[in-house]
N, C-alpha and C positions, 0 to 999 in steps of 0.2 A: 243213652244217658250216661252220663259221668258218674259213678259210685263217691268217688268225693264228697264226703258232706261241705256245705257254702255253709257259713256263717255271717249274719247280716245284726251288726249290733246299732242299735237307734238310742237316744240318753233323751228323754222327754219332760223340761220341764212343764209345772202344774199350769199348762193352756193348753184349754181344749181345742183349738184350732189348730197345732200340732199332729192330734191324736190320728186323722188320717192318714197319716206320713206311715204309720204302721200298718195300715191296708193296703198302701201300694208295696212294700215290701213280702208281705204275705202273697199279695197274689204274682206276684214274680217269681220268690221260690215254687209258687204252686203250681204254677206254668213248667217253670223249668222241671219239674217233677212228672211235668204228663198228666196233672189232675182234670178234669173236665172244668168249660168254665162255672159251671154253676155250684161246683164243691170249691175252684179257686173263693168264687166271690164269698158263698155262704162260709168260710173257713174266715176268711178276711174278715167279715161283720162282725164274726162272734170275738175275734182280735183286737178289733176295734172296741166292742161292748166291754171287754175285759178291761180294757186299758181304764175307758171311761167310769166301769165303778169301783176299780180300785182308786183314783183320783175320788171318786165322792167317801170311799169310805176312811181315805185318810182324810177328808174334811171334815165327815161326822167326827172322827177321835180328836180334832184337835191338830192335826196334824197342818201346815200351811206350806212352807216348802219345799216339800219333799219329789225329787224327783223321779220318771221309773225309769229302768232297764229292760230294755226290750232288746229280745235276740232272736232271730228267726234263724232256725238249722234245717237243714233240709238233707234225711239221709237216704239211701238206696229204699227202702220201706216205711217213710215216714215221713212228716214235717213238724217241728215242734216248735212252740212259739213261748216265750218262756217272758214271767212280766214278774220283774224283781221290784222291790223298794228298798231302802238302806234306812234301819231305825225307826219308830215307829210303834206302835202297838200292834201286840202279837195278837191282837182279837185280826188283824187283817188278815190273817194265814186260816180264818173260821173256816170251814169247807162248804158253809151256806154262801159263798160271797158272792157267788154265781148264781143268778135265779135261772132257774130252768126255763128258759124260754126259746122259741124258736130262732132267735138267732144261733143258740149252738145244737142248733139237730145237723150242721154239719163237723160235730166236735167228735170224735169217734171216747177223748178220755180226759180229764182231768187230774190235774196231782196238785196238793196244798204240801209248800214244804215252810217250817219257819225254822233257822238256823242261823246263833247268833247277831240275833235283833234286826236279820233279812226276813221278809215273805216274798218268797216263788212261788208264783201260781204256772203250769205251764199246761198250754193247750196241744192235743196231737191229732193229729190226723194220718191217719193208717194209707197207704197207697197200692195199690194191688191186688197181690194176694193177700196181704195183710188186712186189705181194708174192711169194715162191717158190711154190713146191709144195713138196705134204709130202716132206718126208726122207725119206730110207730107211737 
């Protein structure tokens, strides 16, 4: 595999029929990475879900159209998939935003960043030796 990190940026406005354009990007870096398919897919879904409720929780504040940044990096130990907004309420950067559910039992970590009047949420997925063990 190439050690280069790929970077893959996606600009998504607020329609949910877009939102799977970020799954197939996901599981391409994941592929390209050597992940098996069922941590490509499972890593893609929770990608997916994220997108999705950060789009409902800028609808809960008020928020109408705001778009997000999606970027999927893929490095020698890693892939991180990273879902920005530009403006907005900083209740979106909450570190609740995520319900714990089984779509991210393939997420190995979560980071909530908010940094002038952006929220980053960015999902990672460990690859190797790096990677967890299964959940429980």
């Amino acid at each position: 595999m190439n050690t280069d990190p790929v970077r893959s940026e996606l600009t998504l406005p607020n329609d949910p029929r877009l939102i799977p354009a970020v799954g197939a990007v996901v599981v391409h870096a994941a592929e390209r990475a050597g992940l098996a398919q069922a941590a490509q897919e499972g890593f893609a879904a929770a990608s997916i879900e994220a997108c999705r409720e950060r789009f409902s929780l800028i609808h809960k504040t008020g928020g109408a159209n705001v778009d997000l940044r999606v970027s999927v990096v893929d490095y020698p130990d890693r892939i991180e998939v990273s879902i920005e907004n530009a403006g907005g309420s900083a209740q979106l950067g909450d570190t609740k935003m995520l319900h714990l559910t089984q779509q991210y039992a393939m997420v190995d970590r979560v980071l909530h960043e908010t940094r002038n009047g952006r929220v980053r949420t960015t999902l990672i997925k460990y690859i190797g030796a790096h990677a967890s063990g299964p959940k429980e």
